[in-house]
N, C-alpha and C positions, 0 to 999 in steps of 0.2 A: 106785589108779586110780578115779575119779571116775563116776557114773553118770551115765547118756546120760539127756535129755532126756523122753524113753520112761518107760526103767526107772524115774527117779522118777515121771513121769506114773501108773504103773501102783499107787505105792504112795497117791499121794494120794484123797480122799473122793471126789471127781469130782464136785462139787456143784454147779459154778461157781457159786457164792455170790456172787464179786466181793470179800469181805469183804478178802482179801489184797491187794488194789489192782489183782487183774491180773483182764481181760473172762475165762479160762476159769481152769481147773484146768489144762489144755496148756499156755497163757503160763506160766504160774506155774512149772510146771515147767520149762520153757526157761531162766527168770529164774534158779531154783536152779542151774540143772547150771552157767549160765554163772557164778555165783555172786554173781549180781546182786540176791539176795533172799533175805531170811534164812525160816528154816522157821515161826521164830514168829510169822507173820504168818498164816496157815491156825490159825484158830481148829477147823478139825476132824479135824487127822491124828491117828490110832490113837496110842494108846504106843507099839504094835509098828512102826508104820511110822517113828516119832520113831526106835527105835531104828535100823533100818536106814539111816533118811536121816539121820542125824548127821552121819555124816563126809562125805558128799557134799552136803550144806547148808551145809556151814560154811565164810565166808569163807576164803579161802587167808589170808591178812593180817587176823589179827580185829581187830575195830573196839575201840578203848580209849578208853575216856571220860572226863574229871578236869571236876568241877568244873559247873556247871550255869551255868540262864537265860541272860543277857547274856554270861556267861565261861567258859563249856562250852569244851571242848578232846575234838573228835572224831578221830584218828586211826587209820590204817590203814584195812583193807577197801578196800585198791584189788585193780585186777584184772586192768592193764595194765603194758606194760613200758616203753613209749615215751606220751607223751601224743595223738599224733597218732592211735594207734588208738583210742582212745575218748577218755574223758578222765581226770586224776586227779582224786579225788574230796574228798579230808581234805588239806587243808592240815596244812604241819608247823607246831609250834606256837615261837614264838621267845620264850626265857624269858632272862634273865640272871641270874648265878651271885652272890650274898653271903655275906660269909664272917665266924661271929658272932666273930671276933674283933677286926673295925673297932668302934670306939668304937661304943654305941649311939646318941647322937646322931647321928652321921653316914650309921650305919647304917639310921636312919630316914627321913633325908635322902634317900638311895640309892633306896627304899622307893617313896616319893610320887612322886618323880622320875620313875623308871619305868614305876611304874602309872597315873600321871596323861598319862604319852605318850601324845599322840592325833593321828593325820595324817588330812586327807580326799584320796581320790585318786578322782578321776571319779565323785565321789557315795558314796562309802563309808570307813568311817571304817577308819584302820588302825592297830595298836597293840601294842605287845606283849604277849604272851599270859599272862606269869607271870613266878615267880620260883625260882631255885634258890637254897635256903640250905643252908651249908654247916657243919659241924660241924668247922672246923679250932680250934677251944680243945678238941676233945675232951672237952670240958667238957656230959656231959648237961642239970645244971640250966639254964647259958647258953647253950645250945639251944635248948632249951624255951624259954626266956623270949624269946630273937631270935624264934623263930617266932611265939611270942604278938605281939611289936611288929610282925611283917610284917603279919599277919592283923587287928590291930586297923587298921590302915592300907586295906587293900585285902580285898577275897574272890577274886583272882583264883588262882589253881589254884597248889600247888608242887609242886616236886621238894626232896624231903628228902635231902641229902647225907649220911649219918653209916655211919661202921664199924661201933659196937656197938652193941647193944640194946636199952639202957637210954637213950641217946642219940634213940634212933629211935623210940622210942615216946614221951618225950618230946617229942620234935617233931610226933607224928602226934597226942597229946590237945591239942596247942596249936594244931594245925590247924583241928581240924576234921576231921569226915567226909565224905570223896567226893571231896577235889580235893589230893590228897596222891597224888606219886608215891614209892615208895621206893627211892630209889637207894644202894647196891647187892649186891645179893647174888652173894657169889661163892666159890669154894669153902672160905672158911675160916667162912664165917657165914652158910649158907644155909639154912639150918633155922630159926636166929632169924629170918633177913627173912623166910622163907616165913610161919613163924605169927603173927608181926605182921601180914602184908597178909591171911591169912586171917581175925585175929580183925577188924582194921580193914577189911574189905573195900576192899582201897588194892591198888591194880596195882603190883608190884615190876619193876625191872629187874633183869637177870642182866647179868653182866660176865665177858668173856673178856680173856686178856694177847695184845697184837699180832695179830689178826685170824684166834687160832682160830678156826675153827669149828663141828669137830668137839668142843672141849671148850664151844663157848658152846651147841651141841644138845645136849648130855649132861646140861650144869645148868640149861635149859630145861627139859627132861625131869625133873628131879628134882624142880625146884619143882611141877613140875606135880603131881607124882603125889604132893605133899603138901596136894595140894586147891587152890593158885592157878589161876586159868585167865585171869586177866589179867594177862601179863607184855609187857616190853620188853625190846629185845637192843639190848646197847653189846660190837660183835665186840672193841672194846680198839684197834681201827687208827686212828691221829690225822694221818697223813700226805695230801699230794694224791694221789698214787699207789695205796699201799696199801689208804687209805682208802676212794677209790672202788672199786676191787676187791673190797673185804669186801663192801659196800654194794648193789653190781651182785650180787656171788654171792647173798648172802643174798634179793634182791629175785626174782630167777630163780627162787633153787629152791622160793620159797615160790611163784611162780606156774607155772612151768613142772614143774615135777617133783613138785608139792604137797607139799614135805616139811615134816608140822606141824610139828616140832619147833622150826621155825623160823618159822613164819607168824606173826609179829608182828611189829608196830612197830619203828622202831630211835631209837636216843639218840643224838646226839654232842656231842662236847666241841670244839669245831674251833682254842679259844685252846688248847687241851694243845698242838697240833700248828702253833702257829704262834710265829713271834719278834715280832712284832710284832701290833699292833691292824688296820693294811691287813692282811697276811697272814689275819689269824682272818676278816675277812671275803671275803676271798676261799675261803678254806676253807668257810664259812656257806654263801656261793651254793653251791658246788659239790652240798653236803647238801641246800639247797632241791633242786634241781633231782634228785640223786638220792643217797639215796631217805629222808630222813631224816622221823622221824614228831615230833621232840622235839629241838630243838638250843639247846643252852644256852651261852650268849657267857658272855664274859667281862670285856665290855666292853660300856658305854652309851652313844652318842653319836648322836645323833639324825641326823647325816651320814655316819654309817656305818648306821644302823637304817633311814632312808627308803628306801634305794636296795635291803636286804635286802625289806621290806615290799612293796616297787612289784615285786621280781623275783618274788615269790610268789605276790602277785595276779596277775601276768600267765602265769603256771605253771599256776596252778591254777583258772582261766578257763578252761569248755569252750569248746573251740575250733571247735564247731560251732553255738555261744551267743554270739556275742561281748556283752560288757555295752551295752546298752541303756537310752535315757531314752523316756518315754512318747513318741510324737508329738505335738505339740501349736502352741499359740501363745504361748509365754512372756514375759513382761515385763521387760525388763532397765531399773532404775531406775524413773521413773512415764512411760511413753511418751504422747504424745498422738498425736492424728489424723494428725498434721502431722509427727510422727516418724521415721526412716527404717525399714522393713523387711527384714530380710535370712534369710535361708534357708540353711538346711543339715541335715545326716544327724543320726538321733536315735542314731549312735555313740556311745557315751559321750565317749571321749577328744576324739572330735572338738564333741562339743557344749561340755561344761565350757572346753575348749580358746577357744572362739570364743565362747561366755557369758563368761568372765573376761576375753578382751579389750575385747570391746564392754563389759562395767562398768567397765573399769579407763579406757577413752574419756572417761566422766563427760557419755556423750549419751545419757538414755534411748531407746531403741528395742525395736522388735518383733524377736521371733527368731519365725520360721515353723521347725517343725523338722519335717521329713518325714520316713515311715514307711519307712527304706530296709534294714530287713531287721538292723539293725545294722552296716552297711557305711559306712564310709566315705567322704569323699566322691566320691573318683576311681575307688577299689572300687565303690561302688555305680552311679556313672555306667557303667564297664565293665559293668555285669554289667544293666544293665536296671534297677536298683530305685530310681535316682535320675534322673529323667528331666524332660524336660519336661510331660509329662500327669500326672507323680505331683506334681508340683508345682503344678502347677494344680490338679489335685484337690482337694490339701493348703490351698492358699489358699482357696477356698471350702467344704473341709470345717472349717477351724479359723475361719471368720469373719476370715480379714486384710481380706477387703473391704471387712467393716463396721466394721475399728476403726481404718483407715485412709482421707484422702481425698484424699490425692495418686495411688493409682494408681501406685506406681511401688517394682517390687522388686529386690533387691541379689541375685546369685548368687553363688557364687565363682568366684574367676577361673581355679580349674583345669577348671570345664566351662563358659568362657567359650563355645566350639560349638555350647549348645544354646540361645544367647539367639535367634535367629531363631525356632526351634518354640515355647520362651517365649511368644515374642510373638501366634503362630497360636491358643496355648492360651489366652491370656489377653488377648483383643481390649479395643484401649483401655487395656492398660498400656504403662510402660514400662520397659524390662528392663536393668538397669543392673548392667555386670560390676564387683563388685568385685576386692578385693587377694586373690592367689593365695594368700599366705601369712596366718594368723591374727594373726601378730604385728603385721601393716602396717595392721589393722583400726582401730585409735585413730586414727593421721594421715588414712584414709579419711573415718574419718566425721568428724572437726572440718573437714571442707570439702565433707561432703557438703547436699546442695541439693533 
């Protein structure tokens, strides 16, 4: 059981410094018990008190790290079960699986491929995370050297696949230090993968058969008490069914019943569990959504990979944050005076959405983008934040009146309603509804006037 907000309160310095991020030593303590803040942040708790507050400081789900700067892979240290109660915080990472016994050429091929994947969705670039290589030549030295060719290609983080040893340390000096996972340790070789990821300071996973769990906490526990303390868990369930089940159990009892043995990240494999390329992605989503820290396909196809990438990002967006562009007055192509002007929410979806059609028009124009809280534009109208006074404001606080001299602005046509007050707001314009939908925006403006 977990100490109350109090209890830790009474162990801390009581300084409020602020140094931890949080206004007293009380917050701070709040942040721990909920385990929303790690201990290391209180540059002045006692040894005595570190030791007491260990276990009740410490994420249910510890946070696991591969790999740094631009290709860091943060995972785990969530806190919730469902998203809607707060948010999830580490996205899962999506890596794909090679195997050194494809021709090196091809294998190279594979390589680039991969790690040069890059999508922009509402302003953010999306990509896969890494790579798994696998060790099916069983062949240590052609190991080692497949992982030297991945690495000489990319820095982006692995998972090292191999049964033996010699194999795995092989792949982990051809790594690199700090962005190698070791996949896997299980009860025939866990002592070897234990002291390789101890001497490599490299997070190992542990692997159970069919969604033990009782034996995948036992050999969590073992590793551990060989000195690892950054592991992942693959319960071994490859099914839709079963899979979730392991996935949910394991998620619970590390938040709800704190049982460390389990509070780590999880791996899956979702091609083991599928006949087909559709199948493994449908298996994939299932992972994103719950509760997968580490999901390695088995397949690369950029039509299968967007639509996993877009399901993640919109997962793992708080949902009390929706993504946001600045407010502003943007340029679409080189507008002049005489341009049209048209407005909308600084949504993200909805801006990029209505930026890429007015470009794809081939009319430069002004986009007035108002401050509507991240809402949408029929959301924000509902709720107050997209109005006619905000939009009036918006036009005189971003200067549309001086970079235009017609006098005359485009709303959408889903709160074509409030062109009247429009009008009240902004005397001497005029308020011209456009197309309800974003896509009707090109045929709009090559007839707009």
């Amino acid at each position: 059981m977990g100490l109350s907000g109090l209890e830790i309160y009474k162990l801390l310095p009581k300084t409020n410094c602020k140094e931890c991020g949080q206004p007293t030593c009380l917050a701070f303590a709040m942040k721990l018990a909920a385990k929303q803040a790690e201990l290391s942040a209180c540059p002045y708790v006692s040894e005595e008190s570190k030791a007491a507050l260990a276990a009740a400081s410490a994420p249910p789900i510890r946070l696991i790290t591969l790999g740094s700067d631009n290709f860091k892979i943060e995972v785990g240290n969530e806190t919730v079960m469902f998203r809607h109660e707060k948010t999830f915080y580490h996205e899962p990472a999506l890596m794909v699986r090679l195997k050194d016994t494809l021709p090196l050429s091809e294998f190279e091929a594979h390589v680039k491929s991969i790690a040069g994947y890059q999508v922009e969705r509402v302003g953010i670039q999306l990509a896969v995370n890494g790579l798994a290589i696998e060790n099916a030549s069983g062949d240590a030295g052609v190991f080692g050297n497949y992982v030297a060719a991945a690495r000489a290609i990319t820095p982006k983080p692995f998972v090292l696949i191999a049964k033996s040893k010699a194999a795995m340390e092989a792949g982990l000096k051809a790594s690199g230090t700090g962005n190698s996972l070791l996949y896997a340790a299980d009860e025939s070789n866990w002592q070897d993968m234990a002291a390789l990821a101890k001497q490599y300071s490299a997070p190992v996973a542990v692997r159970a058969d069919k969604g033990d769990l009782a034996a995948l906490a036992n050999l969590a526990e073992q590793v551990k008490s060989a000195g690892v303390e950054d592991i992942v868990l693959d319960p071994g369930a490859r099914g839709l069914g079963d899979g979730l089940a392991a996935l949910t159990h394991l998620r619970r009892l590390a938040l709800k019943k704190n049982f460390r043995a389990l509070g780590y990240p999880i791996i899956t494999f979702p091609g083991e569990g599928a006949n087909s390329e559709t199948e493994e992605a449908i298996l994939a989503a299932e992972h994103i959504a719950k509760y997968a820290g580490f999901i390695v396909l088995d397949h690369f196809d950029p039509a299968s990979i967007y639509p996993l990438l877009t399901l993640r990002q919109n997962i793992y967006t708080d949902p009390q944050k929706p993504i946001q562009v600045s407010p502003g007055l943007y340029e679409i192509g080189e507008p002049k005076p005489e341009s049209p002007l048209l407005v909308t929410t600084n949504f993200s979806l909805t801006y990029f959405t209505v930026s890429g059609e007015v470009e794809g028009s081939g009319v430069p124009s002004w986009l007035l983008v108002a401050d509507s809280e991240g809402m949408s534009v029929l959301t924000g109208w509902a709720a107050g934040k997209f109005d006619a006074e905000k939009i009036a404001k918006s036009v005189k606080q971003f200067g549309a009146d001086q970079k235009t001299k017609h006098k005359k602005i485009v709303i959408p046509g889903a709160v074509a309603a409030i062109s009247g007050e429009l009008e009240e707001e902004l005397p001497g314009w005029e308020v011209l509804v456009g197309p309800r939908e974003a896509i009707d925006i090109p045929a709009y403006l090559k007839n707009w006037n």
